[in-house]
ROPAKE-19286 format. One record per residue (C-alpha): residue in three letters; x, y, z. Coordinates in steps of 0.25 Angstrom, whole numbers. Each point is the difference from the previous one (the first is absolute). Layout:
! ROPAKE-19286
+-----+-------+-------+-------+
:  aa :    xx :    yy :    zz :
+-----+-------+-------+-------+
: ALA :     X :     Y :     Z :
...
+-----+-------+-------+-------+
//
This chain:
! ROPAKE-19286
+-----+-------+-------+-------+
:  aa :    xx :    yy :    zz :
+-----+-------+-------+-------+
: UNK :    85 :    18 :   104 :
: UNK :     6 :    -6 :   -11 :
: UNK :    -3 :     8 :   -13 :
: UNK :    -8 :    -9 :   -11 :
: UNK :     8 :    -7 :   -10 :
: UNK :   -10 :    -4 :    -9 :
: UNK :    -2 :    16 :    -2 :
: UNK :    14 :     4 :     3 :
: UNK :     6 :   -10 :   -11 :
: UNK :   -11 :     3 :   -11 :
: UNK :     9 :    13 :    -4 :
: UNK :    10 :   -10 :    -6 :
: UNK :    -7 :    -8 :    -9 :
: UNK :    -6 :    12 :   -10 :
: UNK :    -6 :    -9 :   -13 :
: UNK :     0 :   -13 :    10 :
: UNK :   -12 :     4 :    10 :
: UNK :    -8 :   -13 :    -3 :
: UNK :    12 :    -9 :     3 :
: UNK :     2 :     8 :    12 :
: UNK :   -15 :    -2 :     5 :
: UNK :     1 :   -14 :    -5 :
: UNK :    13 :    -4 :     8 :
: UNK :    -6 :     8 :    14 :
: UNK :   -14 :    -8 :    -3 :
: UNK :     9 :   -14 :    -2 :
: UNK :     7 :     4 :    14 :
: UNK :   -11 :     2 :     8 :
: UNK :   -10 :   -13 :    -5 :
: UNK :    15 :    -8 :     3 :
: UNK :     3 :     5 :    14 :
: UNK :   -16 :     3 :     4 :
: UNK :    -8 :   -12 :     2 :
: UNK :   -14 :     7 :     3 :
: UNK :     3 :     9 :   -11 :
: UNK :     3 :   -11 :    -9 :
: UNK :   -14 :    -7 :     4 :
: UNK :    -7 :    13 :    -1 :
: UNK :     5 :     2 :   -14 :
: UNK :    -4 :   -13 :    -4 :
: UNK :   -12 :     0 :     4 :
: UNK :    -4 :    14 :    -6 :
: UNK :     7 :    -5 :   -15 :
: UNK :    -4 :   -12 :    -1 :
: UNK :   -10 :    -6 :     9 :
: UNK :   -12 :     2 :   -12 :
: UNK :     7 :    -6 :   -12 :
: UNK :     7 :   -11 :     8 :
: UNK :   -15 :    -4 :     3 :
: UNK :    -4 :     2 :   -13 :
: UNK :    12 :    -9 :    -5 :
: UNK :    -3 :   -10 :    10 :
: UNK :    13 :     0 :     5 :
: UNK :    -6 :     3 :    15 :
: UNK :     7 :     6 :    10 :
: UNK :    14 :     5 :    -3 :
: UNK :    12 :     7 :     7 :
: UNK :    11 :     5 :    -6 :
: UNK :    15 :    -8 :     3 :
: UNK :     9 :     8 :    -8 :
: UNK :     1 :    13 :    -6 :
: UNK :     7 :     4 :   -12 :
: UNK :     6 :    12 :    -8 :
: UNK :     1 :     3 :   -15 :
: UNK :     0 :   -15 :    -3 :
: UNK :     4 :    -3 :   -16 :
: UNK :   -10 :    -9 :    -6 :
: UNK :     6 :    -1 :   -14 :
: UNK :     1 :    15 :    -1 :
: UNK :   -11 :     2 :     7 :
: UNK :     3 :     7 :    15 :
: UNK :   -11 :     3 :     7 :
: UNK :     2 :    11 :    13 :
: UNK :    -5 :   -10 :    10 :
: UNK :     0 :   -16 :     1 :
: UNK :   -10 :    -8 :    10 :
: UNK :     3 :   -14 :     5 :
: UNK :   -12 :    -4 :     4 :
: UNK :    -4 :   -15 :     9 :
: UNK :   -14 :    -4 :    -1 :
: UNK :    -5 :   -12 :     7 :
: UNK :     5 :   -15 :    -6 :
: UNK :    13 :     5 :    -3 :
: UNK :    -4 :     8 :   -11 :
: UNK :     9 :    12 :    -4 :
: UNK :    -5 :    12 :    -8 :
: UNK :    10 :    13 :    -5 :
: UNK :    -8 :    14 :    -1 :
: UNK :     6 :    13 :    -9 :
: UNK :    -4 :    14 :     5 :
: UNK :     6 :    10 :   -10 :
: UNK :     3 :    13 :     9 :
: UNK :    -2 :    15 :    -7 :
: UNK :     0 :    12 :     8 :
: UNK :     1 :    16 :     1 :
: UNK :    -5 :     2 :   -13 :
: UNK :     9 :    15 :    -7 :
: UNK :    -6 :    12 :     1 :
: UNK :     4 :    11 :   -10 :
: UNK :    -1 :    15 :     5 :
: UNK :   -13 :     1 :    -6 :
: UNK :    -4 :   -11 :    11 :
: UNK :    -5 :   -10 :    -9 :
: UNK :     1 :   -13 :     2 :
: UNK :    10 :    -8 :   -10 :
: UNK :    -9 :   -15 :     0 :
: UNK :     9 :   -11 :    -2 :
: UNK :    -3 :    -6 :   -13 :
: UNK :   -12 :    -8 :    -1 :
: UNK :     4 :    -9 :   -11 :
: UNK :    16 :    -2 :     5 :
: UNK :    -9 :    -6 :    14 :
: UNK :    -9 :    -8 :    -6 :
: UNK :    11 :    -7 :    -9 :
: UNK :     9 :    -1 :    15 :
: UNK :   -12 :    -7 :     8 :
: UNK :    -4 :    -9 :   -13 :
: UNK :    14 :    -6 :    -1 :
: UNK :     3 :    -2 :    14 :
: UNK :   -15 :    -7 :    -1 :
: UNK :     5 :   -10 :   -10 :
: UNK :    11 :    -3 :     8 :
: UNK :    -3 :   -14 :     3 :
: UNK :     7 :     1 :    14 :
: UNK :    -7 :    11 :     4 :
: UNK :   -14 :    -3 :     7 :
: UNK :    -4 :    14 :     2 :
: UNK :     1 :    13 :    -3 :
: UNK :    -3 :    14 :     5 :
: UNK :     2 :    15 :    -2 :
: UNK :     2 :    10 :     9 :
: UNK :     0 :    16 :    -1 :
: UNK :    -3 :    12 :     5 :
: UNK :   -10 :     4 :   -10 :
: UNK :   -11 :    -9 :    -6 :
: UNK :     2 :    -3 :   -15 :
: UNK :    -8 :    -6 :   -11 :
: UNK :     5 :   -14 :    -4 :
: UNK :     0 :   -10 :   -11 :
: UNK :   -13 :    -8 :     2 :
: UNK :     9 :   -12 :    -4 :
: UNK :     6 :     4 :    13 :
: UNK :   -11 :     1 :     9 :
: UNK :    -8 :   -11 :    -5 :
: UNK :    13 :   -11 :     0 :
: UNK :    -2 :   -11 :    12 :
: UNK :    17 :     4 :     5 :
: UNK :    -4 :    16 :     2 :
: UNK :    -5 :     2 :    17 :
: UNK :    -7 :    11 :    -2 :
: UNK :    -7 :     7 :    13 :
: UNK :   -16 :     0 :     0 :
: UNK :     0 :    16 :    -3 :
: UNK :    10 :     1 :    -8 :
: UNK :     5 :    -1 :   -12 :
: UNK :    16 :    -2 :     7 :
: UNK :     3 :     1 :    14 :
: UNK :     5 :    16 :     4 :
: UNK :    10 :     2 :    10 :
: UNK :    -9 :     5 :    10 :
: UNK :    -8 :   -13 :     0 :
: UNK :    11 :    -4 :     7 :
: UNK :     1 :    11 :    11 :
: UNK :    -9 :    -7 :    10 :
: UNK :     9 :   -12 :     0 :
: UNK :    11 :     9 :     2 :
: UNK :    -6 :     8 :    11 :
: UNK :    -4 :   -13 :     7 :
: UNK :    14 :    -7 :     1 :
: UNK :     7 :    13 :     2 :
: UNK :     3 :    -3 :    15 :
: UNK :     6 :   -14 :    -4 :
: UNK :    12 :     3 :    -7 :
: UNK :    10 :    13 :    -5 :
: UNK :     0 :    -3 :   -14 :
: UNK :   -17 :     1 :    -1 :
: UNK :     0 :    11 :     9 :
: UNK :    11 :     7 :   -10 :
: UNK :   -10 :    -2 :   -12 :
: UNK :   -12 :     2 :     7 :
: UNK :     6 :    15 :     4 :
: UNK :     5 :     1 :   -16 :
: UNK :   -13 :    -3 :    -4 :
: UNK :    -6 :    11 :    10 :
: UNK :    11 :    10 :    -6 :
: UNK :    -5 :    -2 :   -13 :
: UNK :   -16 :    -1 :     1 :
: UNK :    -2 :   -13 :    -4 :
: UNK :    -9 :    -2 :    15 :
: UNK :   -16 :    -3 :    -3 :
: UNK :    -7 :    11 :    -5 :
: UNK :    -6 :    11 :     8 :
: UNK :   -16 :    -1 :     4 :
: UNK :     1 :    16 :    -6 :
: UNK :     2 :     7 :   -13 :
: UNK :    14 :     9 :     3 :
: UNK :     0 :    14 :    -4 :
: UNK :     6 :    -1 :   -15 :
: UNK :     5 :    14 :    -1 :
: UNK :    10 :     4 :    12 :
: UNK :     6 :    14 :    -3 :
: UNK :    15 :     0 :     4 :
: UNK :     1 :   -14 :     4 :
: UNK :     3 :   -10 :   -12 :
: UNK :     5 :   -10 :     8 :
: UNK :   -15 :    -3 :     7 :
: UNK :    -6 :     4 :   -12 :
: UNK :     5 :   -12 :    -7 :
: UNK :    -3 :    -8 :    12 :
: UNK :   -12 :     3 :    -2 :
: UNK :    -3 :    -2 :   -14 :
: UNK :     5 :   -12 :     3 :
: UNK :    -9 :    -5 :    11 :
: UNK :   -11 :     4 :   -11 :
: UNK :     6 :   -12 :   -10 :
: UNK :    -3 :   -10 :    11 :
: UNK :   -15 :     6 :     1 :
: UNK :    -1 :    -2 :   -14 :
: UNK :     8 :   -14 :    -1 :
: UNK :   -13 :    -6 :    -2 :
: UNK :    -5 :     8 :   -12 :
: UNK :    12 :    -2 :    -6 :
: UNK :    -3 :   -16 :     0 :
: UNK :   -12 :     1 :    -5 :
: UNK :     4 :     7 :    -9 :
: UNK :    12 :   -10 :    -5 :
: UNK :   -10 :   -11 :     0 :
: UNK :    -9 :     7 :   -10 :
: UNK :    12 :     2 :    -9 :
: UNK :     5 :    13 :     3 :
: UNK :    14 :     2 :     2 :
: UNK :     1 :    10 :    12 :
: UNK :    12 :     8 :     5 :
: UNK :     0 :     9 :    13 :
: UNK :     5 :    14 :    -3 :
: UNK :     4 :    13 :     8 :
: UNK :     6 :    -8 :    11 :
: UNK :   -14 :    -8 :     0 :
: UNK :    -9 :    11 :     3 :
: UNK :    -5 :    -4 :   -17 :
: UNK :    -3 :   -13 :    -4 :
: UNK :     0 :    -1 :   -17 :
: UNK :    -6 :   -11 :    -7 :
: UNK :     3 :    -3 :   -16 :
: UNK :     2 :    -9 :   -10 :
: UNK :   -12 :    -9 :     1 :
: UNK :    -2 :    -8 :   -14 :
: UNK :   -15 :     3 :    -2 :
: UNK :    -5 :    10 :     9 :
: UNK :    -6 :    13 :    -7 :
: UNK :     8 :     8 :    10 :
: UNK :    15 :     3 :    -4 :
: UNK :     4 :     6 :    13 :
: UNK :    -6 :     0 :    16 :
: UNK :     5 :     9 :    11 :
: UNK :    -6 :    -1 :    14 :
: UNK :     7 :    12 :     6 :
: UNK :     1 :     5 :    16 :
: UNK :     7 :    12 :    -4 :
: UNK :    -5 :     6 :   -12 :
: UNK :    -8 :    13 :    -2 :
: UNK :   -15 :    -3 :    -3 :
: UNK :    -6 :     8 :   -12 :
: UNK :    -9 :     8 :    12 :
: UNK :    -4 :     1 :    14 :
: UNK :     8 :    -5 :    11 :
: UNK :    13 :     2 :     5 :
: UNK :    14 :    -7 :    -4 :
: UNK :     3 :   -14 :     8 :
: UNK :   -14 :    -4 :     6 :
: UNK :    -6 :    -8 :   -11 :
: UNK :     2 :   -13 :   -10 :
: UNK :     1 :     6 :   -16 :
: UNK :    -2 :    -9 :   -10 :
: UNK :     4 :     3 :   -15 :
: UNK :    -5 :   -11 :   -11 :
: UNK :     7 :     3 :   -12 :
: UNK :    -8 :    -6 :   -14 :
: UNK :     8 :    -5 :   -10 :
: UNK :     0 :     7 :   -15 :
: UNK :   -16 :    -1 :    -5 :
: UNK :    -5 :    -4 :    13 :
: UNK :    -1 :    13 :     6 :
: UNK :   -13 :     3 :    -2 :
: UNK :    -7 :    -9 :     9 :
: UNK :    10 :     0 :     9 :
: UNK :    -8 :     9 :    11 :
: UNK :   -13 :   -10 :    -1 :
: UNK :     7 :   -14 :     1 :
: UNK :     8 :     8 :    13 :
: UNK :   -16 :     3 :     6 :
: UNK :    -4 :   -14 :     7 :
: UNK :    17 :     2 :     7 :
: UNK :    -6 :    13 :     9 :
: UNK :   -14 :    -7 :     1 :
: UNK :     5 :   -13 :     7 :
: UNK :    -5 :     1 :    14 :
: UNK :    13 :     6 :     4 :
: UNK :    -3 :    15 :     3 :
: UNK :   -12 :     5 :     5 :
: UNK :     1 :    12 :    -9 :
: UNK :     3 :    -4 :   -15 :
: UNK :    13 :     6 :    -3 :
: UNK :    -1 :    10 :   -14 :
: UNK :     7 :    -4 :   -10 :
: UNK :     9 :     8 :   -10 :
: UNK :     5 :    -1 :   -15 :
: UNK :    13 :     8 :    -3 :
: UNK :     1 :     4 :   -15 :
: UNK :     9 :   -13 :    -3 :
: UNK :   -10 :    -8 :     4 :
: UNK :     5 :    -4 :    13 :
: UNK :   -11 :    -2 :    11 :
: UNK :     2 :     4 :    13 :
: UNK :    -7 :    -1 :    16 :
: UNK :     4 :     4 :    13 :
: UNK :    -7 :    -6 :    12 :
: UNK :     4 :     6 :    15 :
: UNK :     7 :   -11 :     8 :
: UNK :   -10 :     4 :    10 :
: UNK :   -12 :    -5 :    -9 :
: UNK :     8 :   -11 :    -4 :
: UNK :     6 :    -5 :    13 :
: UNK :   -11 :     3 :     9 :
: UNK :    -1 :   -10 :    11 :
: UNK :    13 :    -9 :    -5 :
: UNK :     9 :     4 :    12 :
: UNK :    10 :   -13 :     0 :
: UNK :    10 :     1 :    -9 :
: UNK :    -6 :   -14 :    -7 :
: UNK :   -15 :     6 :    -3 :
: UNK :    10 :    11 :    -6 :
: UNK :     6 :    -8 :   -10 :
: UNK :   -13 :    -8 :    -2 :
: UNK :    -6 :    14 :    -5 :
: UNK :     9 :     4 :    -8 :
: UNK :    -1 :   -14 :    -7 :
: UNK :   -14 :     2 :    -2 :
: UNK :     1 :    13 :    -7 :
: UNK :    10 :    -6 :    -9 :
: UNK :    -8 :   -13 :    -3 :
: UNK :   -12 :    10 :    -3 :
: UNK :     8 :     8 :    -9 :
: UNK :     6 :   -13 :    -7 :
: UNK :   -12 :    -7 :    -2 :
: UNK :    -5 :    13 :   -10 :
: UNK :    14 :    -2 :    -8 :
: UNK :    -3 :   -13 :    -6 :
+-----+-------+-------+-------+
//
């Protein structure tokens, strides 16, 4: 069989990954019409609807189209019934750098939000949207502008949103079965209906994977958090998700961690840690405004909750206690948002 050369030419194009993604995903939405129907539908289907352009297919496709020094990775000619005509931007960013320490280098949040608001004043441009592999916090200027598609669980559209579609059309044509396999290669598939083991002695490789499968579990979290103001940043190849910076909260720093050592009791990997860190002079009633967080309904045994001398609080809760009965990878995901939304509704 011939080898891939979506993954075979990716060697050449170090600092130029996204153009190179881009120029595959252009190939395949040109050559593949089911894939190019599958796409549309999946992107835009809700904000055409909500714009009242009706149904909409896309007629041509376009790559890093200047709009008065605006270029935008991808450009969406759109037809819509009575000869209207519509242009959509999706800005693409992907394979976020990982230093040695394995900590995520988050693309910057205020260089984004100033991309997305331009290419959203552009007059010619009737939509915009973001895609990337982790979910980032963005400029409510962003998120509440009439031009941004934005998916209904999502702050911006992750590149695994897209898998499905991928999976779906893969039969149809080389270039979506070449990007469906790269996406394969590189995790960005559905997340798993299990929480991965987090430490894997002597084998980095899966032990990356599956950190990394543990981001997607805690996607949601993230969002709600971003939504409450947070700004949120996955770290140790996703297996720690950070959230800092919000304008008013009493809290200066939150970590929800699969990985970390809890203070006492159980073993490594097997639960959810989660350290509130108070900012200076509100450490005192730190530990009390965390109570109603471990009294929320979510655990059938209260987790205990610790002070460390800096004043940061901490709780562990097993993953048993706290995934009991959520065997899918979407009741996952939905649990650990709950947790979050508990532990975000005492930092107000």
């Amino acid at each position: 069989m011939r080898p891939n050369p979506f993954l075979s030419t990716r060697s050449l194009c170090g600092g130029h990954e996204e153009d190179h993604l881009t120029e595959f995903w252009a190939a395949a939405l040109d050559s593949c019409p089911a894939f190019r129907e599958g796409y549309a539908r999946f992107l835009l289907a809700a904000h055409a609807a909500r714009r009242g352009w009706g149904a909409v297919h896309i007629e041509s496709v376009a790559t890093q189209v200047d709009f008065r020094g605006n270029v935008p990775d991808l450009v969406l000619g759109l037809a819509a019934a009575g000869g209207r005509s519509f242009r959509v931007a999706v800005e693409h960013k992907i394979f976020a750098k990982e230093s040695r320490s394995g900590r995520s280098q988050e693309v910057d949040e205020e260089g984004v939000a100033g991309q997305l608001l331009r290419y959203l004043a552009v007059p010619e441009i009737d939509g915009v949207a973001f895609v990337r592999v982790w979910p980032q916090a963005l400029d409510p200027r962003v998120l509440d502008h009439e031009k941004y598609i934005r998916p209904a669980e999502a702050l911006h559209f992750l590149w695994w949103h897209f898998y499905p579609v991928l999976e779906a059309c893969a039969g149809e044509c080389p270039a979506v079965r070449w990007l469906r396999e790269g996406f394969a290669r590189d995790g960005l598939t559905p997340p798993l209906g299990t929480v991965p083991p987090l430490h894997v002695p002597g084998d980095d490789e899966r032990e990356r994977e599956n950190r990394r499968e543990f981001a997607k579990l805690m996607e949601l979290a993230a969002v709600r958090a971003a939504e409450a103001g947070w700004r949120t940043n996955f770290d140790q190849h996703g297996a720690e998700l950070y959230l800092r910076k919000h304008p008013s909260s009493w809290a200066q720093r939150v970590l929800f961690s699969g990985i970390g050592q809890p203070r006492a009791g159980a073993r490594r990997q097997t639960g959810l840690r989660v350290w509130v860190t108070p900012r200076k002079g509100e450490e005192e009633g730190a530990l009390e405004r965390l109570r109603p967080a471990v009294a929320a309904g979510l655990f059938r045994s209260p987790p205990e909750l610790h002070r460390h001398p800096n004043g940061t609080v901490e709780f562990w809760a097993a993953l048993s206690e706290l995934l009991a009965g959520a065997e899918e990878a979407e009741a996952i995901r939905a649990r650990f948002s709950s947790l979050a939304e508990a532990v975000l509704g005492c930092l107000r």
